[in-house]
C-alpha positions in Angstrom: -92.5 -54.0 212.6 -90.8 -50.3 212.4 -91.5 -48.0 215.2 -94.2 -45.7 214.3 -92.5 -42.2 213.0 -93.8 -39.2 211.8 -90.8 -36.7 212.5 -87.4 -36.8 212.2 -87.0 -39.4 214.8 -88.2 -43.1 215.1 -91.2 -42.9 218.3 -91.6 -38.7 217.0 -94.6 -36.8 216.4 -95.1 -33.6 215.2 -98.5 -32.2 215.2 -99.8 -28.8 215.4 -97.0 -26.5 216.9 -96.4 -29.7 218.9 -93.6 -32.8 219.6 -94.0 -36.2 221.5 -90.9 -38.5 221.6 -91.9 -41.7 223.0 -88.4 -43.7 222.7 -88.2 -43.6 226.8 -88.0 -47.1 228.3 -87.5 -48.1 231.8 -87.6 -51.4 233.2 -88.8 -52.3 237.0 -85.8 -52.2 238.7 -84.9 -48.8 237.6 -86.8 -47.0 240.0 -84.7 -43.7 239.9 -84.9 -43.7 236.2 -88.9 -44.2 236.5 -88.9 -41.3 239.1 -86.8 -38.8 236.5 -89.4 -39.9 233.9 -92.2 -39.2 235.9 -90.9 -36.3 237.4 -90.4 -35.1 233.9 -93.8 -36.0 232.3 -95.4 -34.4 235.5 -94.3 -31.1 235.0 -96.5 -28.1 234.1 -96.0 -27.0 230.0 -96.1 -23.4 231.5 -93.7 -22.0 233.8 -95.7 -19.8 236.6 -92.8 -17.6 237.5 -92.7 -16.7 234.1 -96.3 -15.1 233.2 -97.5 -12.1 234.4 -100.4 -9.5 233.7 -99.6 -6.1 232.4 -101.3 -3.0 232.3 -103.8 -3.6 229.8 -104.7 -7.2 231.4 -102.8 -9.1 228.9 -100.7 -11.9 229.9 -96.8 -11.9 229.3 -94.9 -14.8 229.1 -91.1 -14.2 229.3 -89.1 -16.9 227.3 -86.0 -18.4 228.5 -84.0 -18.0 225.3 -84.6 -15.6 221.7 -86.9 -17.4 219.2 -85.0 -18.8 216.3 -86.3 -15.8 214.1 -84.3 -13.1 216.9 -87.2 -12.3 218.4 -86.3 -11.3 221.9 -87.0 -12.9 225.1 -89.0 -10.0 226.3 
């Protein structure tokens, strides 16, 4: 049977605003290549170095790089 697709990508979703690829394997042995997955799946989707408050109590959240439009990272 063909991997299950609905992106670009065999083992790809797209779904509102949002991507999964799920083409990872590992097999027992590997543990450092279990620990990198895990590790990598672990981490938070936000960055809390990045947010912060401003004066009117809204939340900021600085990106790393410009949005594909230009939009600025600040």
């Amino acid at each position: 049977m063909p991997p299950a697709t609905t992106g670009d990508k065999p083992y790809t979703a797209h779904e509102a605003g949002f991507s999964i690829h799920a083409g990872t394997v590992c097999q027992q042995h590997e543990r450092e290549k279990l620990e990198r997955l895990c590790r990598y799946i672990a981490r938070p989707p936000v960055a809390n170095q990045r947010l912060s408050i401003n004066d009117h109590g809204q939340v900021i959240y600085k990106l790393n790089h410009a949005l594909r439009d230009g939009t600025p990272m600040s």
